[in-house]
ROFITI-27272 format. One line per 8 residues: their letters; for each residue x, y, z of N, C-alpha, C. Coordinates in steps of 0.05 Angstrom, whole numbers, padded with zeros to 5 digits. Example, Ala and Ser with C-alpha at 12.3 -4.5 7.8 and 13.67 -1.06 7.14 Angstrom:
# ROFITI-27272
AS) 00264:-00114:00156:00246:-00090:00156:00264:-00066:00156; 00257:-00045:00142:00273:-00021:00143:00258:00001:00157
***
This chain:
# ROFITI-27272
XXXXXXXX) 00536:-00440:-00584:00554:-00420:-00594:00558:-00398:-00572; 00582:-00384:-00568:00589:-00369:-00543:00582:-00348:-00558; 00570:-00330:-00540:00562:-00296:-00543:00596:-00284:-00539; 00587:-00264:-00571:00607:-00247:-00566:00616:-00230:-00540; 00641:-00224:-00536:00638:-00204:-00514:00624:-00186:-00508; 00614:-00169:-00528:00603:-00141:-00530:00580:-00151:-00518; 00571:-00169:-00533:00535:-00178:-00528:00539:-00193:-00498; 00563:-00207:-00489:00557:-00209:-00452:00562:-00180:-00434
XXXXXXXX) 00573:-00161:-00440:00570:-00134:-00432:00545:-00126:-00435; 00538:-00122:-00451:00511:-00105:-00457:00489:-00125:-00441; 00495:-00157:-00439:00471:-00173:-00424:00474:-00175:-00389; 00500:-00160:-00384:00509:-00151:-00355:00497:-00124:-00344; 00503:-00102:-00362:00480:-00082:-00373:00454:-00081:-00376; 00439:-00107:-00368:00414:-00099:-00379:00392:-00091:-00352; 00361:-00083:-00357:00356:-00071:-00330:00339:-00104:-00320; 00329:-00101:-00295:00332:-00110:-00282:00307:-00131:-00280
XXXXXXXX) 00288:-00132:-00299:00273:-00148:-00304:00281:-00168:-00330; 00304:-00166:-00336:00316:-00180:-00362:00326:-00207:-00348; 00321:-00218:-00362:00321:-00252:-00359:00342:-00259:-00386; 00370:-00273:-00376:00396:-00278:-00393:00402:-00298:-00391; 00385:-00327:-00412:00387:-00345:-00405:00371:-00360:-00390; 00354:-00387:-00409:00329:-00402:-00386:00328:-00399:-00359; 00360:-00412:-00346:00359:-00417:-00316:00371:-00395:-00307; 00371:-00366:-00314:00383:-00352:-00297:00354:-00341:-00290
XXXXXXXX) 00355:-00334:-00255:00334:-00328:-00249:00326:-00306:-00257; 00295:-00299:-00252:00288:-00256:-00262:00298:-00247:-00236; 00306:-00232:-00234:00319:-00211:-00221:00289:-00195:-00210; 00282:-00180:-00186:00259:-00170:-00179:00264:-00159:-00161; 00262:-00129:-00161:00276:-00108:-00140:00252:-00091:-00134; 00242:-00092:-00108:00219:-00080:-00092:00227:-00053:-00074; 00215:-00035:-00076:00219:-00014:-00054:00222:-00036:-00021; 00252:-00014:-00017:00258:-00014:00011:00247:-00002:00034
XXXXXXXX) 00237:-00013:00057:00220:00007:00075:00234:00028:00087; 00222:00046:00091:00240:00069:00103:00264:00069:00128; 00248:00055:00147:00267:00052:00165:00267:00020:00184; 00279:00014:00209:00272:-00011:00223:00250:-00015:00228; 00230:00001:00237:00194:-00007:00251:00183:-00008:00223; 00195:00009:00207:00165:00005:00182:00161:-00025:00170; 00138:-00028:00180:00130:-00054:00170:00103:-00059:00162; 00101:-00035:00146:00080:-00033:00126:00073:-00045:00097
XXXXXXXX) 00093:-00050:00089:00090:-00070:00068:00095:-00107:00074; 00101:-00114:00093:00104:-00140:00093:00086:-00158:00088; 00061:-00149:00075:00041:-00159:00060:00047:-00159:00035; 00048:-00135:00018:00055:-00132:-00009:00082:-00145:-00013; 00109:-00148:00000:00134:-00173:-00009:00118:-00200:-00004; 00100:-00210:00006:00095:-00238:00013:00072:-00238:-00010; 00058:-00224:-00016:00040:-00228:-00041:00053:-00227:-00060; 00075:-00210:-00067:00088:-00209:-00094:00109:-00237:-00100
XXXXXXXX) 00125:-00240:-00069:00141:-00278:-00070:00118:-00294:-00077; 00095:-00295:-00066:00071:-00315:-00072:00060:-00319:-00105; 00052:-00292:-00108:00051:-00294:-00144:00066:-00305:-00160; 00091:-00298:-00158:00114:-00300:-00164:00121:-00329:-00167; 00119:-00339:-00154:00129:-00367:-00139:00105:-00384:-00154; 00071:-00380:-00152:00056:-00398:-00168:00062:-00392:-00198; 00078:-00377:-00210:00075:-00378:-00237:00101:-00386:-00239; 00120:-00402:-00229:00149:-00402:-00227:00149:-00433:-00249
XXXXXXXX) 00138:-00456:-00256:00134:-00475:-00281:00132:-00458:-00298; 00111:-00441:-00308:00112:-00440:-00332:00133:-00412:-00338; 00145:-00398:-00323:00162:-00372:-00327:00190:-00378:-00315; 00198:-00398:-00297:00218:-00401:-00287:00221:-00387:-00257; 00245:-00387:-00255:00257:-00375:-00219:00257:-00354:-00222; 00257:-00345:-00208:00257:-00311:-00187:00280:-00306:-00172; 00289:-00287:-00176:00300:-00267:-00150:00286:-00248:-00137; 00281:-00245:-00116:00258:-00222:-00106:00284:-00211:-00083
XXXXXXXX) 00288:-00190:-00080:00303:-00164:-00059:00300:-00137:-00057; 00299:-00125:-00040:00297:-00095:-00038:00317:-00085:-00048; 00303:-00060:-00048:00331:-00037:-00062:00346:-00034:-00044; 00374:-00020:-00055:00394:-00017:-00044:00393:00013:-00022; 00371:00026:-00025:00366:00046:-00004:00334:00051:-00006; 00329:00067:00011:00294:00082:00010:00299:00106:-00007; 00269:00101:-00023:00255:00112:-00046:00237:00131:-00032; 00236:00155:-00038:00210:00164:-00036:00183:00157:-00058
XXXXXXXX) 00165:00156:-00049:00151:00152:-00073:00154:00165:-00101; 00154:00193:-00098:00163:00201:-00127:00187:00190:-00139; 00207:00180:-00120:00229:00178:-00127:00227:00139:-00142; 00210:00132:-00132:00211:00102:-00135:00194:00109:-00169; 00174:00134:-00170:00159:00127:-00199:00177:00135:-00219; 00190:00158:-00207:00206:00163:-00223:00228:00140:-00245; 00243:00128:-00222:00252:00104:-00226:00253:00087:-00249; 00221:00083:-00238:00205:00053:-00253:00194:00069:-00276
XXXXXXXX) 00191:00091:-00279:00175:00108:-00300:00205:00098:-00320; 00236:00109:-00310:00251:00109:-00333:00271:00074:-00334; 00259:00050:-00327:00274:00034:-00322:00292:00035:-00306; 00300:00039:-00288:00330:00037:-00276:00324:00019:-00263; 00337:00024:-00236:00342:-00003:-00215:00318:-00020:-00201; 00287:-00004:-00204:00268:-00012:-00195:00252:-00031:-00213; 00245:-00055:-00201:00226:-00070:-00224:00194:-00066:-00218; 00186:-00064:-00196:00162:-00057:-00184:00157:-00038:-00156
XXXXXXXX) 00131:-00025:-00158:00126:-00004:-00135:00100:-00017:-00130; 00085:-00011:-00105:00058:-00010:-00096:00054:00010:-00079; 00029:00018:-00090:00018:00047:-00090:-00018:00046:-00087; -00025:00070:-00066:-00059:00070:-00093:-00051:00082:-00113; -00072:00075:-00126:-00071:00086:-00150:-00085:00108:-00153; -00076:00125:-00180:-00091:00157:-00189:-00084:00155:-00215; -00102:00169:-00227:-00094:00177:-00261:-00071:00187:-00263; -00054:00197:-00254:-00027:00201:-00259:-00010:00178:-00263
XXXXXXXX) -00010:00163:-00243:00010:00139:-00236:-00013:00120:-00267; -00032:00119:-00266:-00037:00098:-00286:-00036:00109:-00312; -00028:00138:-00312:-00006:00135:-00340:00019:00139:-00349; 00031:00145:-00328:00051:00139:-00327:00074:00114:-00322; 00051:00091:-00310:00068:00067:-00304:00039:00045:-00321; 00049:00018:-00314:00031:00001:-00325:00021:-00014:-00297; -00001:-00011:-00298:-00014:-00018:-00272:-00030:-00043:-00273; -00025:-00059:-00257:-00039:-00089:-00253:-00062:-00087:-00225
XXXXXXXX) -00091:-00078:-00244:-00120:-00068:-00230:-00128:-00088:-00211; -00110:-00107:-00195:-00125:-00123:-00182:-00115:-00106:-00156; -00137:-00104:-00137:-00132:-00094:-00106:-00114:-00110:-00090; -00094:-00103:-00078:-00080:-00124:-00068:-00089:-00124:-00042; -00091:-00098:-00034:-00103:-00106:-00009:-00140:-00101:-00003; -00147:-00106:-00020:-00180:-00107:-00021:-00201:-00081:-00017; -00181:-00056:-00018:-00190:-00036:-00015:-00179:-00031:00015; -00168:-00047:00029:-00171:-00042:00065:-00163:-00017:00073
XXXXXXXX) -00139:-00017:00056:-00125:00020:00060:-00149:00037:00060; -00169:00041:00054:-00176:00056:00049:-00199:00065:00074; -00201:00047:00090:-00215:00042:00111:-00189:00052:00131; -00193:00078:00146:-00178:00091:00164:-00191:00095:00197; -00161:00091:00202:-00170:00099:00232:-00145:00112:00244; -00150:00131:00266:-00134:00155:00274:-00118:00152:00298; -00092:00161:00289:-00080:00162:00325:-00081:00192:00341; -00088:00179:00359:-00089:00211:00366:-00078:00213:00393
XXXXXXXX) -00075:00240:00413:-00065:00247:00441:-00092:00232:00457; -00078:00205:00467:-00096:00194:00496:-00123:00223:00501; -00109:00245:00512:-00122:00257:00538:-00144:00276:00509; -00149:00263:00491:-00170:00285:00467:-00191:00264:00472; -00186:00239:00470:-00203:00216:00468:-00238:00225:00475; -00249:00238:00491:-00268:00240:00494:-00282:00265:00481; -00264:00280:00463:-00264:00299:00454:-00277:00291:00422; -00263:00277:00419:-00264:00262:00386:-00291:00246:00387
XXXXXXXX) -00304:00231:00417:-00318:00218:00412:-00361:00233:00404; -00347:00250:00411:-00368:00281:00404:-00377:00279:00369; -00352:00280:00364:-00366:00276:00331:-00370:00260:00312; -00393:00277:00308:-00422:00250:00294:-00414:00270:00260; -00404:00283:00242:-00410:00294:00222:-00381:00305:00208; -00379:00290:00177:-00359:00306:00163:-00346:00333:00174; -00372:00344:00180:-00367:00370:00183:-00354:00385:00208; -00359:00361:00225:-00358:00365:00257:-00316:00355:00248
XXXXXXXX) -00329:00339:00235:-00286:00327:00226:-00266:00349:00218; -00287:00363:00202:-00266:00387:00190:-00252:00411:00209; -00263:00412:00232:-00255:00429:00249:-00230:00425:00255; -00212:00395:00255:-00191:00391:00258:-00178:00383:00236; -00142:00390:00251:-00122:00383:00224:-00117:00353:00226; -00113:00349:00208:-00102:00320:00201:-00076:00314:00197; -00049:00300:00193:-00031:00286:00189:-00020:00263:00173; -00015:00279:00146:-00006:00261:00135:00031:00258:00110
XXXXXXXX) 00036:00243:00099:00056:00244:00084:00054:00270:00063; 00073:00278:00062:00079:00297:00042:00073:00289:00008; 00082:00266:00006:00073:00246:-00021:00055:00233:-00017; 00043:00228:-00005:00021:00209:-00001:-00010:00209:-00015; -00016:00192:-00033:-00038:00198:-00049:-00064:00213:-00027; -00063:00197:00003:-00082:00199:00019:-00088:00235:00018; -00061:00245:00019:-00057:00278:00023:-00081:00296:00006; -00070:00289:-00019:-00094:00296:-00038:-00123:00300:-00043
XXXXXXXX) -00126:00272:-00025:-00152:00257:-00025:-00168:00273:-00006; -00154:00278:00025:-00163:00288:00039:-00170:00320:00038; -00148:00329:00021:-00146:00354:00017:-00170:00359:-00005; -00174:00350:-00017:-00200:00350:-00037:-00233:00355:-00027; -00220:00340:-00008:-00255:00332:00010:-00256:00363:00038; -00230:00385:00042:-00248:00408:00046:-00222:00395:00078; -00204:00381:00091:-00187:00385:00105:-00176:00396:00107; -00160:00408:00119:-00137:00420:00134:-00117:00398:00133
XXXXXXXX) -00085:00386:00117:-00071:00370:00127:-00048:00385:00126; -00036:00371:00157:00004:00385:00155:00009:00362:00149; 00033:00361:00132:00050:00336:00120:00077:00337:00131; 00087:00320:00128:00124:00299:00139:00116:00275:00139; 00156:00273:00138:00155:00248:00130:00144:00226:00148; 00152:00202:00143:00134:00179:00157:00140:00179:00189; 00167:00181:00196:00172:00178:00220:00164:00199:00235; 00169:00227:00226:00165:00254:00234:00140:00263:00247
XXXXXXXX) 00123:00237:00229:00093:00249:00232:00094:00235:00261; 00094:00219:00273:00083:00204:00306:00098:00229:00325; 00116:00237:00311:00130:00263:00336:00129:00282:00336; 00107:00291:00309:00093:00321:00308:00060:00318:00317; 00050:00298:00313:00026:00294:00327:00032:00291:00361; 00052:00275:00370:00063:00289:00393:00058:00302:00402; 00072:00325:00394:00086:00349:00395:00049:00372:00385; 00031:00357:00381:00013:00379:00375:00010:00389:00355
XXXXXXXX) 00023:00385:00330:00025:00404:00305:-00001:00390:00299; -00015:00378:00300:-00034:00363:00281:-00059:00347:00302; -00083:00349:00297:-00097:00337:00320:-00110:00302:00319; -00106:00291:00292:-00111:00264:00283:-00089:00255:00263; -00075:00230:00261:-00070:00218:00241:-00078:00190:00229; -00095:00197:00213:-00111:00170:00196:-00088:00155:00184; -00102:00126:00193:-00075:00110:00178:-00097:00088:00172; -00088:00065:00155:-00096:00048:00143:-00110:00025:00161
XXXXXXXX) -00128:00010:00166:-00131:-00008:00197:-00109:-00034:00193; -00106:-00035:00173:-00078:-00049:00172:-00057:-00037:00178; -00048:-00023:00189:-00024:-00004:00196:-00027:-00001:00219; -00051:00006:00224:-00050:00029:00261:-00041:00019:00273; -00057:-00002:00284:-00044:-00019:00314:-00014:-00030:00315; -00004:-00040:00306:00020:-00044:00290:00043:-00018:00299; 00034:00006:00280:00050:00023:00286:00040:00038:00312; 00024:00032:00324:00017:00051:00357:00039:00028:00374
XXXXXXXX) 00031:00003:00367:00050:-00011:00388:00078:-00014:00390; 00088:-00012:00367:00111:-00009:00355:00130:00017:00375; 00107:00041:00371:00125:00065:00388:00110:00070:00415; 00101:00058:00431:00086:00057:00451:00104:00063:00469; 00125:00052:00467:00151:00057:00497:00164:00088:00479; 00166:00100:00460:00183:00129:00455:00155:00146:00455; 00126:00136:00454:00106:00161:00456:00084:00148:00468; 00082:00145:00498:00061:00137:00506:00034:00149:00504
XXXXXXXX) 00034:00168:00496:00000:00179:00503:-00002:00182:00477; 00010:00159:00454:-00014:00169:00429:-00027:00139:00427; -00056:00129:00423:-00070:00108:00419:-00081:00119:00395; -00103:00096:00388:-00113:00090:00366:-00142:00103:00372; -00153:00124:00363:-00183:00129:00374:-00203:00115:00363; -00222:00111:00383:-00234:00083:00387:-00270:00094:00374; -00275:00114:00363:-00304:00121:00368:-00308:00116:00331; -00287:00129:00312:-00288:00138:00280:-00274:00126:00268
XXXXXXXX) -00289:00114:00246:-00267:00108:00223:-00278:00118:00196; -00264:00125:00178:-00263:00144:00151:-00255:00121:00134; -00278:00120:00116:-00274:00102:00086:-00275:00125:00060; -00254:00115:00045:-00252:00129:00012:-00246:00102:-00004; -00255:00100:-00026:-00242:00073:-00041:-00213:00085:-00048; -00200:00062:-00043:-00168:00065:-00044:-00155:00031:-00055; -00159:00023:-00081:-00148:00014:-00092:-00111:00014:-00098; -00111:-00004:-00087:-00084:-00009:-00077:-00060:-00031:-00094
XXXXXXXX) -00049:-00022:-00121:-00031:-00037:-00140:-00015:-00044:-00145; -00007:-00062:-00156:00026:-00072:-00165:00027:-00054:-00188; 00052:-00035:-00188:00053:-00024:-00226:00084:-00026:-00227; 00089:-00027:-00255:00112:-00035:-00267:00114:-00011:-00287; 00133:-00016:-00300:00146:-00003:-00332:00130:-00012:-00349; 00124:00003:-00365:00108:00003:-00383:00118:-00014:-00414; 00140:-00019:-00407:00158:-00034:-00427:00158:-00061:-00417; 00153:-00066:-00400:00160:-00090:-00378:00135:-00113:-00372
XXXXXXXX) 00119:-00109:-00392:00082:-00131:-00400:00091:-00148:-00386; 00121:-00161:-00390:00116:-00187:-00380:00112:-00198:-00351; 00134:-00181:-00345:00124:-00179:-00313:00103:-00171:-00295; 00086:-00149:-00320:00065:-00141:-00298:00042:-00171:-00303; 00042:-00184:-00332:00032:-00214:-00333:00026:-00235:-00312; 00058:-00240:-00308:00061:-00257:-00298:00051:-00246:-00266; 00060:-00230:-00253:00040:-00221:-00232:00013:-00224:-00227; 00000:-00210:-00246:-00027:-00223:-00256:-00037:-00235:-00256
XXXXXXXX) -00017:-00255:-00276:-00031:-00294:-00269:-00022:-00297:-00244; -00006:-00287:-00232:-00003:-00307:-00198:-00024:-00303:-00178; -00031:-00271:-00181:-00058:-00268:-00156:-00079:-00273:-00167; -00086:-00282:-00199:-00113:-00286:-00205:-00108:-00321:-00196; -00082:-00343:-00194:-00100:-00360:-00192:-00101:-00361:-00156; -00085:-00341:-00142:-00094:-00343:-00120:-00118:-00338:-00111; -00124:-00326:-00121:-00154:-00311:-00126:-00173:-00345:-00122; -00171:-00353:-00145:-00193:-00366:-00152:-00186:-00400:-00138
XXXXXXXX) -00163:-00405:-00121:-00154:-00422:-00106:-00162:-00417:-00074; -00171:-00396:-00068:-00176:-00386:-00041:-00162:-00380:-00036; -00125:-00381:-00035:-00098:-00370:-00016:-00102:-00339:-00021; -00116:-00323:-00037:-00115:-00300:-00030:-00125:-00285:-00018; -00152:-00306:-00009:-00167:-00296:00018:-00148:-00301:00048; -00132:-00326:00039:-00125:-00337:00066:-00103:-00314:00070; -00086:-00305:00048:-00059:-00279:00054:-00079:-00265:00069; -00096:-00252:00057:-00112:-00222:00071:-00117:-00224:00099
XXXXXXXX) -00134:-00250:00113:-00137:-00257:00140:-00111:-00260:00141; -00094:-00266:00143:-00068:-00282:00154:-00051:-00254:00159; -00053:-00240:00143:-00034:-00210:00147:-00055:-00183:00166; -00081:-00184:00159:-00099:-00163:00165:-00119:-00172:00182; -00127:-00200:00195:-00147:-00208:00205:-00142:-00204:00235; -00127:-00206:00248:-00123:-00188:00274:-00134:-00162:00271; -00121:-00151:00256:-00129:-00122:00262:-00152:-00114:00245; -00165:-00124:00238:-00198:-00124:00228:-00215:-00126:00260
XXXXXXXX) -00207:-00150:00268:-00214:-00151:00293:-00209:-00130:00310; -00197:-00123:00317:-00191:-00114:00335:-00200:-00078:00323; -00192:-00070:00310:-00222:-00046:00295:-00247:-00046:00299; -00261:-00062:00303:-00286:-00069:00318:-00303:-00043:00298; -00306:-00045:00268:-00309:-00037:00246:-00344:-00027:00260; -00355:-00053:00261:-00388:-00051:00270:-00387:-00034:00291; -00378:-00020:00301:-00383:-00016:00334:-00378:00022:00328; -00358:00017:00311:-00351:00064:00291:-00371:00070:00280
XXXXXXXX) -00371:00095:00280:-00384:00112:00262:-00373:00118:00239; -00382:00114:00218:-00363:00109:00189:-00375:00135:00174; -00351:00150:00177:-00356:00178:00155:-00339:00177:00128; -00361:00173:00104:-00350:00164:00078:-00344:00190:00068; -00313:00190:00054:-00303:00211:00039:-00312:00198:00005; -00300:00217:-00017:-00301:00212:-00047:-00278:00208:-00045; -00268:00194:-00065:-00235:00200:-00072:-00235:00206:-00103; -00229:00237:-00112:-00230:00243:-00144:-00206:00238:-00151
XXXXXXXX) -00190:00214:-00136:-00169:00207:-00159:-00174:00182:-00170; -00199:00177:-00172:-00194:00142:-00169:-00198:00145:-00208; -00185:00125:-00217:-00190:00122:-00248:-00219:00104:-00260; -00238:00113:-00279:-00244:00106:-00288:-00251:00071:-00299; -00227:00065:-00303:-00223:00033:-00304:-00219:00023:-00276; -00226:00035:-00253:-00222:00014:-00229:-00243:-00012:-00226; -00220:-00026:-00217:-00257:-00051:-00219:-00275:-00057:-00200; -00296:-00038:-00193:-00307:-00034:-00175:-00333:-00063:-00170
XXXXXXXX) -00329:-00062:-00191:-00357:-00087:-00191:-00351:-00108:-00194; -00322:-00115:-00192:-00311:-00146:-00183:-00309:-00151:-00153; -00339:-00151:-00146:-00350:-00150:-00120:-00320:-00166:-00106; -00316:-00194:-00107:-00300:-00210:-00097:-00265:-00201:-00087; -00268:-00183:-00103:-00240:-00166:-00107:-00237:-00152:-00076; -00263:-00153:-00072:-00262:-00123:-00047:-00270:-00128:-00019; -00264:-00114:00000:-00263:-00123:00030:-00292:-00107:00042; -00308:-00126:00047:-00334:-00107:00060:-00341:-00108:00085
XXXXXXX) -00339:-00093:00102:-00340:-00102:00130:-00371:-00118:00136; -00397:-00123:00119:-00411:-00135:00131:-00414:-00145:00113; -00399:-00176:00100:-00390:-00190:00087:-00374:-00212:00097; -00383:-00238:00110:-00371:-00246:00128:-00349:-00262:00109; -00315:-00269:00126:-00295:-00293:00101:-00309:-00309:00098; -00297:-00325:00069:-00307:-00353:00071:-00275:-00367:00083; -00268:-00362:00096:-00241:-00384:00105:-00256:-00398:00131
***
């Protein structure tokens, strides 16, 4: 029987996790990266096609594409808070965002974010390698996003941080406004090499690295169960198939290496945003530097 007109308008109308029809694919719209180098998420699109894709028998096809422009983060929760054009964000998480969106508690990236390391001006390098103590840390400012959960985190724990945006920050640390910028050890190297020919004298400092747990999520609309589901089932059976160990080495295992984790001095922060329900004691979930892979 043909659908009235009204009812194919309103199913042209619909948002963007709606599925119209067995074989029409789901539709699945991911934050766009900010600019050409950011290539900070190309872990989280290849985990989310991967999920996606093992649960594709029993849920059907996919569409997976970025948005049609860059989101700021508030702008992307906002979004996904009221349905519109976004079907998913990845974020850490905080008690805010987990009630305001519906959050799927598996770590995607095993906590790694949360394990930092700093770029800083070449010619400080021996300057930085002096300090042994939180406290000896606090003397300097830090660098980070204006939205950035990290901001908070840091700011909690008794820092000094100047904020801008993503790009702004490599050319105000430059430029001196700021004397460290902690970034994720999945990120740094990456983005030092990336701008190495427009800012030669910023490297990666080689003596410190700063851990906070930083649970790192897929969240959706809170109207939207099904998708945050079916996500769910895709990394849990990756999970328990081993390919979700093999994504983690395959995207992060260079630069694990090359962090030389054993060799820093590891100054642990708190992070008081972390929620209550995090799953801290799904040991397997989480990335431990003296925890050797099983791959």
């Amino acid at each position: 029987m043909a659908l009235p007109r009204r009812a194919l308008v309103l199913a042209g109308c619909a948002a963007p996790w709606v599925r119209v029809g067995a074989q029409v694919p789901l539709r699945v719209v991911y934050p766009a990266p900010e600019s050409s180098l950011d290539r900070r998420f190309d872990d989280m699109v290849d985990l989310l096609r991967e999920a996606l894709t093992r649960t594709q028998a029993r849920h059907g096809p996919f569409e997976l594409r970025p948005h049609t422009e860059f989101l700021t983060q508030p702008r992307q929760l906002l979004e996904l808070e009221q349905g519109q054009s976004l079907s998913v964000q990845w974020s850490a998480t905080t008690l805010d965002k987990e009630r305001r969106l519906l959050p799927v508690r598996f770590p995607t990236r095993r906590g790694l974010l949360g394990f930092r390391l700093c770029l800083i001006n070449r010619h400080r390098q021996q300057e930085f390698r002096r300090v042994r103590t939180l406290d000896e840390l606090r003397r300097y400012s830090l660098g980070q996003g204006g939205t950035w959960v990290d901001t908070e985190i840091l700011r909690s724990q008794g820092f000094r941080v100047e904020t801008g945006h993503y790009e702004g920050l490599f050319k105000m640390l430059a430029a001196g406004r700021f004397d460290l910028f902690p970034r994720g050890i999945n990120e740094v190297f990456a983005e030092q090499a990336a701008r190495q020919a427009e800012w030669p004298d910023l490297v990666v400092e080689d003596s410190l690295a700063l851990h906070y747990p930083m649970p790192y999520y897929f969240f959706f609309n809170k109207r939207n169960a099904a998708l945050a589901a079916r996500v769910e089932e895709g990394l849990r059976l990756m999970l328990r198939d081993g390919s979700f160990e093999h994504h983690f080495w395959t995207h992060h295992g260079a630069a694990l290496r090359q962090a030389r984790l054993g060799e820093r001095r590891l100054l642990r922060l708190q992070n008081p945003l972390l929620p209550p329900e995090t799953p801290l004691h799904q040991v397997p979930l989480w990335f431990d530097p003296e925890r050797k892979p099983s791959l």
